[in-house]
C-alpha positions as CSV (number, residue, x, y, z in Angstrom):
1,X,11.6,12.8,13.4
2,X,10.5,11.2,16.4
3,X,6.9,10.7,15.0
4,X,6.3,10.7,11.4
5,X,2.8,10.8,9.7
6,X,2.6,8.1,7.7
7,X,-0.7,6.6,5.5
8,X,-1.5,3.8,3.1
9,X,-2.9,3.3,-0.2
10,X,-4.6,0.2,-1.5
11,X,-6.0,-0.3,-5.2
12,X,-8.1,-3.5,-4.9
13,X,-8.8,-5.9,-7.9
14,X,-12.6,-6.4,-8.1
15,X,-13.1,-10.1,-9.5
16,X,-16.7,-11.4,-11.0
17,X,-17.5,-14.7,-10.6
18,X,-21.0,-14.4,-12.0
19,X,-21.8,-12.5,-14.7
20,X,-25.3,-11.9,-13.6
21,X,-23.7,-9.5,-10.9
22,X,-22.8,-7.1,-12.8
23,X,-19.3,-5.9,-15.0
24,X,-16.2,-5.1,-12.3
25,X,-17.3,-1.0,-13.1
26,X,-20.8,-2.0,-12.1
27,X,-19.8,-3.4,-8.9
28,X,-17.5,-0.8,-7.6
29,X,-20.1,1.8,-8.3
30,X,-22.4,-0.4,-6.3
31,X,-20.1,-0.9,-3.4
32,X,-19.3,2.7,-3.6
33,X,-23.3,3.7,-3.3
34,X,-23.8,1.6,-0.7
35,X,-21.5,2.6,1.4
36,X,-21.9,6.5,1.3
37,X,-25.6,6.8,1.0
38,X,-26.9,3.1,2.8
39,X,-24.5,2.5,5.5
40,X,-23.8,6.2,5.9
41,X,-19.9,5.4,6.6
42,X,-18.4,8.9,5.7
43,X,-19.7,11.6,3.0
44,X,-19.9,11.5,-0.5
45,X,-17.5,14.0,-2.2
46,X,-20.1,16.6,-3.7
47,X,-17.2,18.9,-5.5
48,X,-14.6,16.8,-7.6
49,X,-11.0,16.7,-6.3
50,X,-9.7,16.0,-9.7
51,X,-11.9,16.1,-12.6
52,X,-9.7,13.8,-14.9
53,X,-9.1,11.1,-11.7
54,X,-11.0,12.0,-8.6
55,X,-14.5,13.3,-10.1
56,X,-17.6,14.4,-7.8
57,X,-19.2,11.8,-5.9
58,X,-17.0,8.9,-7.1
59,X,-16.2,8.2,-3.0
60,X,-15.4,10.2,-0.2
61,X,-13.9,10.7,3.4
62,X,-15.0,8.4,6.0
63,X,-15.8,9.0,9.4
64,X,-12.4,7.3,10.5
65,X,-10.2,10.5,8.7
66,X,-9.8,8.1,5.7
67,X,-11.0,7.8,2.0
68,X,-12.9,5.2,-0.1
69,X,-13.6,5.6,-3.7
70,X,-13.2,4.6,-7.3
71,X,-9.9,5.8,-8.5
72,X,-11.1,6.8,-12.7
73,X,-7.6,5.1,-13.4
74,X,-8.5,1.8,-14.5
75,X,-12.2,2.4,-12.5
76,X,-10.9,0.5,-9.4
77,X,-11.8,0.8,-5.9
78,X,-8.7,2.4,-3.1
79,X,-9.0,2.2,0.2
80,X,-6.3,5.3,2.0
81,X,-6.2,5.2,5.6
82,X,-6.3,8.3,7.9
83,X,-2.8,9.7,8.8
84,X,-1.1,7.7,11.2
85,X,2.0,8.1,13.9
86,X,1.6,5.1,15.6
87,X,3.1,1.7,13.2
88,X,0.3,-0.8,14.5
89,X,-2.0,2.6,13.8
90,X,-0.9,1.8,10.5
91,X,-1.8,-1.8,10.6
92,X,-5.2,-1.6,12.3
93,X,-6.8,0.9,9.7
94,X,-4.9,-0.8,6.7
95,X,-6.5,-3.7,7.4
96,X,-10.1,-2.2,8.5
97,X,-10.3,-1.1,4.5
98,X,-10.1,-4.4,3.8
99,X,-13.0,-4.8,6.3
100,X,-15.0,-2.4,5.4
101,X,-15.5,-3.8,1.0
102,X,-16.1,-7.3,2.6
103,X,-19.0,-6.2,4.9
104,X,-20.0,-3.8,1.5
105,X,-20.9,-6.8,-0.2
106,X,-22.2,-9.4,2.1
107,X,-24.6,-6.5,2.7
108,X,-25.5,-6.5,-1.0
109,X,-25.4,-10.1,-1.0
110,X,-22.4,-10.1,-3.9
111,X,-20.4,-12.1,-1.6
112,X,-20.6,-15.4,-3.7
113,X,-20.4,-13.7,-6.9
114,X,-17.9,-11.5,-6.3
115,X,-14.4,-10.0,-4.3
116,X,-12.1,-8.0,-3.6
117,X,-8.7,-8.8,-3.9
118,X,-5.4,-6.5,-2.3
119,X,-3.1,-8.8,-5.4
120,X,-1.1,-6.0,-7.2
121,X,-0.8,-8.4,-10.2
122,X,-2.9,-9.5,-13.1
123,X,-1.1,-12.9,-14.0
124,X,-3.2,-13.4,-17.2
125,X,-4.1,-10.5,-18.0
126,X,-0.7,-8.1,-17.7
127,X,-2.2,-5.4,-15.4
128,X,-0.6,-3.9,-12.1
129,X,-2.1,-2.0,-9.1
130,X,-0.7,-0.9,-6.3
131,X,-0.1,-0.3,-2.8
132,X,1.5,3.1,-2.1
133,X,2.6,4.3,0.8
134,X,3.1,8.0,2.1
135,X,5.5,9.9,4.7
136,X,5.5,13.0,5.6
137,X,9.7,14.1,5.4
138,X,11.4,16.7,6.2
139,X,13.4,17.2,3.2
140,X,14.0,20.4,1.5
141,X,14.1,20.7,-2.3
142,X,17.2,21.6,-2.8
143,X,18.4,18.0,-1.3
144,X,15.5,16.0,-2.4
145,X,17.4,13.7,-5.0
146,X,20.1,13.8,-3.1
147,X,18.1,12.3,0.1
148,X,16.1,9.6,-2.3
149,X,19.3,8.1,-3.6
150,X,20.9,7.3,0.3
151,X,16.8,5.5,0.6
152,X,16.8,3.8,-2.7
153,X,18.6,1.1,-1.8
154,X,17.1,0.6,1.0
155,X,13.8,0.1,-0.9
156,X,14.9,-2.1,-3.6
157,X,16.3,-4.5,-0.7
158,X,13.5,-4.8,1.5
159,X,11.1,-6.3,-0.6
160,X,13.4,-9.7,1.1
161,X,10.9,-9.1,4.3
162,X,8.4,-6.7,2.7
163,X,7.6,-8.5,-0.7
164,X,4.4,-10.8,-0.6
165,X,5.5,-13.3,-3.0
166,X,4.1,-13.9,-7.0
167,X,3.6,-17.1,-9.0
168,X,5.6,-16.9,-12.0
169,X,6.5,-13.2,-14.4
170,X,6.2,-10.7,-16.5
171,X,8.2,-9.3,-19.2
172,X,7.7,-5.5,-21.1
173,X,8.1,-5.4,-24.3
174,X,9.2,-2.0,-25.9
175,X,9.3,-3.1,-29.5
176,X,6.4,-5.3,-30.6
177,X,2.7,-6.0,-29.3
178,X,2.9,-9.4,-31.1
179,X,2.5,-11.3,-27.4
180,X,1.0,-8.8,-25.7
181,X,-1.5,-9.8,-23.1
182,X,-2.6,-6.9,-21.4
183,X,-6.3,-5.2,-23.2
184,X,-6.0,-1.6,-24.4
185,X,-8.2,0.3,-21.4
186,X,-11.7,1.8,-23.3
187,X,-11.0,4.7,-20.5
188,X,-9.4,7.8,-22.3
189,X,-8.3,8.9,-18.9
190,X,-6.1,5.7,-18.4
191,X,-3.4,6.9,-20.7
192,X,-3.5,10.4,-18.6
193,X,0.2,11.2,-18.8
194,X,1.5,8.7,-21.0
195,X,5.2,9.2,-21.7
196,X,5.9,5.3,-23.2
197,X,4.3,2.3,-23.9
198,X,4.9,-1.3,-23.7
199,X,3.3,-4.8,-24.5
200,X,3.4,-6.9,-21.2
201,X,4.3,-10.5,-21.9
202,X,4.2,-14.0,-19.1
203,X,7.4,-14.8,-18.5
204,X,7.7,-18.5,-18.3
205,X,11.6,-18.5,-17.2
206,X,9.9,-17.7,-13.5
207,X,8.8,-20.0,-11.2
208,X,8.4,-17.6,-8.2
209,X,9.8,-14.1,-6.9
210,X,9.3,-12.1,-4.0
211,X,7.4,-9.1,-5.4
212,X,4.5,-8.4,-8.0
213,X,5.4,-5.4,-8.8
214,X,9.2,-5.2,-9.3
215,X,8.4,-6.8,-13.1
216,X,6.4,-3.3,-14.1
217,X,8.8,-0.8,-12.5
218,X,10.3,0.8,-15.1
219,X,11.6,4.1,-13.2
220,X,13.7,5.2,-9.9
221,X,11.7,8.5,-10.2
222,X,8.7,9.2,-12.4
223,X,5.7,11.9,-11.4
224,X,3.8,9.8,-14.4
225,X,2.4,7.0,-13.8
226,X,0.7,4.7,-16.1
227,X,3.3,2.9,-18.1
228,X,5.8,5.0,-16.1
229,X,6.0,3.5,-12.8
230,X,8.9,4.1,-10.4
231,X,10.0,3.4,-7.1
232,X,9.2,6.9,-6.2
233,X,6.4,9.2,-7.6
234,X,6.7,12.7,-6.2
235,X,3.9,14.6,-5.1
236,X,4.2,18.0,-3.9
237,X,0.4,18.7,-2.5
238,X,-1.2,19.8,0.2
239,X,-2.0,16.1,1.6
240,X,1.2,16.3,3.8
241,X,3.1,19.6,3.4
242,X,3.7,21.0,7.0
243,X,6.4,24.2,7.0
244,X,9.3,22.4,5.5
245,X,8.0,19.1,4.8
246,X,6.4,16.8,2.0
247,X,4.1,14.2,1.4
248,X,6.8,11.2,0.1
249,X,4.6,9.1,-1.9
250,X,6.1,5.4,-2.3
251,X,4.8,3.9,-5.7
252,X,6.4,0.6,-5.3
253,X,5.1,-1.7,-2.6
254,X,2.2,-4.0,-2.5
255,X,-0.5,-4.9,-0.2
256,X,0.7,-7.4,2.5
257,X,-1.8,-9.9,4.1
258,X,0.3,-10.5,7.0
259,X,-0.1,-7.5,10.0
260,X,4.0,-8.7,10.9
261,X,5.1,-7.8,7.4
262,X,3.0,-4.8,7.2
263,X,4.3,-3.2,10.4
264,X,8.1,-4.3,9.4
265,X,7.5,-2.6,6.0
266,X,6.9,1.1,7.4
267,X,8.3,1.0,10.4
268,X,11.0,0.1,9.1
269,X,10.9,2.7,6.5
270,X,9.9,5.5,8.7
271,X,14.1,4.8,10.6
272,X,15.6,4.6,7.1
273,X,14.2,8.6,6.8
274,X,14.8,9.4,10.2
275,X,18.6,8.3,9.2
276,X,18.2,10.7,5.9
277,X,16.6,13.1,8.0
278,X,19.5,13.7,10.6
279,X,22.2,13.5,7.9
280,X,23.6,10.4,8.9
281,X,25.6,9.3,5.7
282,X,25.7,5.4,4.9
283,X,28.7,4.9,2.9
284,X,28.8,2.2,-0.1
285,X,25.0,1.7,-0.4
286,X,24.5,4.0,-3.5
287,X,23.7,0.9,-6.1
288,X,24.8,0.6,-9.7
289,X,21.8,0.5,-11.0
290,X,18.5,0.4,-8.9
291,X,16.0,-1.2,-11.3
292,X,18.4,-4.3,-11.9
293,X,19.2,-5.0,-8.6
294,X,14.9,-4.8,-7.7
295,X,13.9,-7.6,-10.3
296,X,17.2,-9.6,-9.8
297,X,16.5,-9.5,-6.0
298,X,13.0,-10.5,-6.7
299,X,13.8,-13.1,-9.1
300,X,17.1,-14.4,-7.3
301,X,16.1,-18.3,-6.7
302,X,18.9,-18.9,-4.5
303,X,17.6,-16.3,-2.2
304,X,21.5,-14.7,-1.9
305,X,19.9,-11.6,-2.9
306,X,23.2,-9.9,-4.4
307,X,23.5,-6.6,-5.7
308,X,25.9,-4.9,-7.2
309,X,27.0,-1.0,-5.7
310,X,27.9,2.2,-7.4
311,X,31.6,1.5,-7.2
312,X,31.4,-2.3,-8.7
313,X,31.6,-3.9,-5.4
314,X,28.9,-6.7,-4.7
315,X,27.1,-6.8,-1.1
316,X,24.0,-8.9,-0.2
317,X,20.8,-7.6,0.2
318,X,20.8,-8.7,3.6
319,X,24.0,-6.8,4.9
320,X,22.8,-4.0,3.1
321,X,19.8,-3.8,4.7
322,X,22.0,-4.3,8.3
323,X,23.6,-1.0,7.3
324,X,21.0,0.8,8.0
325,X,19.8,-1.2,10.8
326,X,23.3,-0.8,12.6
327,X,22.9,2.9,12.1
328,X,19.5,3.1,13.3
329,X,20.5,0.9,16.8
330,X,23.4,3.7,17.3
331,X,21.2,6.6,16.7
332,X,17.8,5.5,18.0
333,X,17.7,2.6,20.3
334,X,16.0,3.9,23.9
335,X,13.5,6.1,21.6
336,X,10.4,5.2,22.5
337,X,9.1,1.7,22.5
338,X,7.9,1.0,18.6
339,X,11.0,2.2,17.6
340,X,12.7,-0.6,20.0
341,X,10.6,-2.8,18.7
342,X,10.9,-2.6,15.3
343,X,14.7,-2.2,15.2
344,X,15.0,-5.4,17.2
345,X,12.3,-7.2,14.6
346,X,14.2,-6.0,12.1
347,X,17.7,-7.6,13.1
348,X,15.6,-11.0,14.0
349,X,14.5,-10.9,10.8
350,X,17.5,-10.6,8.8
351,X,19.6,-13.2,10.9
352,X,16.6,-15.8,10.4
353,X,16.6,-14.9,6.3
354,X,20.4,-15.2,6.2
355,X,19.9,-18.6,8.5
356,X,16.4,-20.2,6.8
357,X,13.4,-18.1,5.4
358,X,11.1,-20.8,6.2
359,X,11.4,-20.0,10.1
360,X,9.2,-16.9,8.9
361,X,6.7,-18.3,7.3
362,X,4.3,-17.2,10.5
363,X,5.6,-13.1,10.0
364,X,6.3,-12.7,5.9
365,X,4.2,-13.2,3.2
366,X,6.0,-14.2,0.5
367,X,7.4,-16.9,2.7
368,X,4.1,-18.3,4.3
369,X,2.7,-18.2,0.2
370,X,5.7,-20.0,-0.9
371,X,5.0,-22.5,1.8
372,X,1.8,-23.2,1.2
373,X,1.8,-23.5,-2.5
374,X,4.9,-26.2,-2.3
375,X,2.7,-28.3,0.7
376,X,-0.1,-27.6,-2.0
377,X,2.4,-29.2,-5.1
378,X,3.9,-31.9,-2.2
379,X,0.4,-33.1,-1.7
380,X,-1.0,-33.5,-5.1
381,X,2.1,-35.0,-6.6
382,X,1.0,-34.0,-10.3
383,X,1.3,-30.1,-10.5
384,X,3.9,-28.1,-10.8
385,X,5.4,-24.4,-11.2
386,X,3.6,-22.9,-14.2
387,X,0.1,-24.2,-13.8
388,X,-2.7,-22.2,-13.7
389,X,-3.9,-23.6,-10.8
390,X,-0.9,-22.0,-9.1
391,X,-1.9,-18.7,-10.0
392,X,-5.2,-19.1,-8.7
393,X,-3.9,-20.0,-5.4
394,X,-2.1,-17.1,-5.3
395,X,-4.6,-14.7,-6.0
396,X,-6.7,-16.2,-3.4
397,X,-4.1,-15.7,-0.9
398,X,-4.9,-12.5,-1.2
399,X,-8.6,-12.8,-1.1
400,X,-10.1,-10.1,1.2
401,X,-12.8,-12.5,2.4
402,X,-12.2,-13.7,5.7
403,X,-14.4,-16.9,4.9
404,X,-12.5,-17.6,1.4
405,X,-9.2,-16.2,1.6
406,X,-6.2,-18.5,1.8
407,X,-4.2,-16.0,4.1
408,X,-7.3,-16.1,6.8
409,X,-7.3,-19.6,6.5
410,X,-3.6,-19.7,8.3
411,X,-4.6,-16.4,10.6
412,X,-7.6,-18.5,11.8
413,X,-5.5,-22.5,11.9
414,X,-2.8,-19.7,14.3
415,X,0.1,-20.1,11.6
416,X,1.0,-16.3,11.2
417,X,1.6,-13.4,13.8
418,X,-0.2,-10.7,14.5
419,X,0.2,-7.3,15.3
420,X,-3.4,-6.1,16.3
421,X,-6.9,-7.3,17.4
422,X,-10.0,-7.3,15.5
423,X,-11.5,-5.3,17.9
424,X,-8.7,-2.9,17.5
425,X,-9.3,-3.5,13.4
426,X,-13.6,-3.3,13.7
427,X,-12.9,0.1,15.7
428,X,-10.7,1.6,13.0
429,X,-13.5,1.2,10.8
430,X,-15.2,4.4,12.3
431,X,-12.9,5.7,15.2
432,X,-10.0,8.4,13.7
433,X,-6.5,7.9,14.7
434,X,-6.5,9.9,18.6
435,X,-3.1,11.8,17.2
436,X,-3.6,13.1,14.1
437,X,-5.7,15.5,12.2
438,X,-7.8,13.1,11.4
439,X,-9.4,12.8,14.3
440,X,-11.1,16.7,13.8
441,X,-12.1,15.3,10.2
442,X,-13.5,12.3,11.5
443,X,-15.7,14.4,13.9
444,X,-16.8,17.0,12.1
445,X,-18.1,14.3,9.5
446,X,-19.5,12.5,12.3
447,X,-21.9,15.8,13.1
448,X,-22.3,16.3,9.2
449,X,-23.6,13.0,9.2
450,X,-25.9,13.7,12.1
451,X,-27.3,16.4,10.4
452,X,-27.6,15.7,6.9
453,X,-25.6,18.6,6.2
454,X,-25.5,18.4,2.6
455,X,-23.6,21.8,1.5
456,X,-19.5,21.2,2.4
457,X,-16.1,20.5,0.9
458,X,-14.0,17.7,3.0
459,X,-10.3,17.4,1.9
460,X,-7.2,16.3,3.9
461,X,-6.3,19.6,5.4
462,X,-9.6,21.9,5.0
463,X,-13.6,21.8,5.6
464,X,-15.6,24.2,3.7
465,X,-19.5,24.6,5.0
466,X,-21.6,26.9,2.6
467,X,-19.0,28.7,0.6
468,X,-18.9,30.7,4.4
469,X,-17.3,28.7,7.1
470,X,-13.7,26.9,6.8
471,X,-11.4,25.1,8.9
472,X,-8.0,25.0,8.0
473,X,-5.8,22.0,9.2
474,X,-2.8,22.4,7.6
475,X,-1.0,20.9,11.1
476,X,-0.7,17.5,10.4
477,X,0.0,16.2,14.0
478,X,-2.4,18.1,15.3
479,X,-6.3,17.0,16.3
480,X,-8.1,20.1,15.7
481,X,-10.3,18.3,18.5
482,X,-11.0,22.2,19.9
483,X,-11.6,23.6,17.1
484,X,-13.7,20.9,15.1
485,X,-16.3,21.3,18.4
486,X,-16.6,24.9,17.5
487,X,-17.0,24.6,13.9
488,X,-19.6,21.9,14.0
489,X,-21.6,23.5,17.0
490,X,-23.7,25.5,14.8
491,X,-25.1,23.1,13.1
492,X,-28.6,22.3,13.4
């Protein structure tokens, strides 16, 4: 697919620093309220997508094609971008969420007593959001699984460039609750779908490991998903489905800080699908076992990163990943110029892993964290892995404050790359992707808005007005800039 519709999902950890503020469900409300009906940045949801997880007015679209509310699931706030074609696209509005809850609550004034954090790890307290990530494939059903097990190993491997890096780990434990540390949710709708349970205990055997997540993924393929998370969580919905494709939803990832690693992560994984896509067949990557070879490539402190394949063979993670970069430089190179880019990012980055990871401590995040919390341990001579104040550091690396946040700290000293502008990021906020459908949502908002329209339906491929009117935008690549004009021109 030469251009692939591809969006983000972030779940944000709300931390309290003052009680007087307000509980975490308080503030997300708050943030929520404020930016629907104060700042006027998109329209409320009036009808409820999904009365057990999406109720009425718990968020709604924004006027830049993408959504912000309070996912019933553990009462967080998400942040999903607008669909996307272009990879820095992807980047720009990814990080304008972020954006977008800071200026939320220096406008409340909450910004010393609380923040938002895109960590997809509780350390102390044994919980685990997410960062999902969507594609729209062109895979039939009848060669779904066939098609996820040639991109499996793929995404158990590059969490070596895409993983952003955790102090210390967790361990599930199916039998006893003894050392549990995680709190039994109050929320019925949190156990939605339950198929097992487990206590979640810290792991002291850990020092550090490339991913957050890989410690709670307890599936390949699940379509539950608390206490059944997987690598892959089908959805077959109307957010992506165009003739004979899907909307591949991506439960295991996590939210990088750095734009590099961002960009590298889907680009990246947008080639890996065009490769599925065109029935190119990868021999010898099929592994063994999939959810062994994620947490032993996370936990691996030698940084070999070896897993073992279907037929007993070993490979390194690294030469596994150049598998499918060798077949994407045959197939694709000469494309179009994102694709060149990220194929030649991509072999740059393996070579410099296999050579030393700390040459990319300016592009990946678990790298430029591991960094910074050794020159951290170097300098104070007394603390060491295992200490809370360790964890706190690493949590604030992923701070979404630009004034407190350890990863803006090296953005702003010029000790990581970027990708995009903060112009490019402050327009995002507002302006729709310019080659998606997202751009017709964004406007017809925009004149909703205007208008203080107050009787419509907004989802990702329709707008009703009045129980009367309706525009279908079932195309996905396609603007609807015509036909949102002519919709919204009648209204007052």
């Amino acid at each position: 697919m030469d251009k692939r519709i591809i969006g983000i999902e972030t779940e944000f950890g709300c931390m309290v620093r003052d009680d007087a503020a307000g509980t975490p469900e308080m503030i997300v409300e708050q943030v929520k309220d404020h930016a629907f009906y104060k700042d006027k940045l998109g329209l409320i949801d009036l009808h409820a997508r999904d009365y057990a997880f999406e109720p009425a007015r718990c968020g709604g679209f924004l006027r830049s094609g993408g959504r912000l509310y309070i996912d019933a699931v553990g009462s967080h706030m998400e942040y999903a971008t607008p669909e996307c074609t272009e990879f820095k696209d992807v980047v720009a509005y990814d990080k304008a969420g972020r954006v977008i809850l800071n200026r939320l609550l220096r406008e409340l004034n909450l910004q010393d007593q609380v923040s938002f954090h895109s960590n997809s790890v509780d350390h102390f307290g044994g919980h685990t959001f997410g960062c999902h990530e969507n594609y729209l494939v062109q895979i039939d059903d009848q060669n779904f699984l066939e098609a996820l097990a040639s991109l499996m190993p793929f995404l158990v491997t590059r969490q070596i460039f895409a993983g952003v890096g955790r102090v210390g780990g967790h361990r599930l434990n199916y039998k006893s609750l003894k050392n549990n540390i995680m709190t039994i949710s109050d929320y019925e709708v949190d156990y939605q779908w339950v198929g097992n349970f487990y206590g979640v205990e810290v792991d002291p055997t850990v020092d550090f490991q490339l991913s957050q997540r890989a410690d709670h993924i307890v599936k390949t393929i699940s379509s539950r998903v608390r206490f059944n998370r997987a690598i892959i969580n089908p959805k077959w919905d109307s957010y992506y489905n165009y003739l004979n494709m899907h909307r591949l939803h991506i439960l295991f990832g996590e939210c990088n800080m750095s734009e590099y690693a961002t960009l590298m992560k889907v680009g990246t994984t947008s080639i890996a699908l065009d490769l599925i896509e065109d029935g190119v067949v990868l021999h010898d990557v099929e592994l063994r076992d999939a959810l062994d070879a994620l947490k032993s490539v996370s936990r691996d402190p030698t940084w070999k990163w070896i897993v073992t394949r279907k037929d007993g063979a070993t490979i390194k993670a690294v030469d596994l990943q150049r598998l499918y970069l060798n077949a994407a430089k045959k197939r694709y190179t000469g494309r179009d110029e994102q694709t060149d880019y990220v194929l030649g990012e991509w072999e740059y980055v393996l070579d410099t892993l296999e050579k030393d990871p700390y040459l990319l401590s300016d592009k990946l995040d678990w790298v430029a964290k591991r960094k910074m919390l050794e020159e951290f341990m170097e300098a104070d001579g007394e603390v060491k892995w295992g200490d809370d104040v360790l964890h706190s550091l690493d949590l604030e690396y992923h701070n979404v404050s630009p004034d407190d946040g350890l990863y803006y700290g090296l953005e702003q000293a010029g000790l990581v790359e970027r990708v995009t502008t903060d112009r490019r990021i402050f327009e995002a906020m507002t302006t729709p992707p310019q080659t998606t459908r997202a751009k017709g949502r964004g406007m017809v908002i925009d004149k909703l808005l205007a208008t203080n329209y107050r009787d419509y339906v907004i989802d990702w491929d329709l707008i009703y007005l009045s129980k009367r009117l309706h525009l279908e935008m079932k195309e996905p690549f396609n603007t609807y800039t015509e036909e949102a004009k002519i919709f919204s021109s009648g209204l007052a």
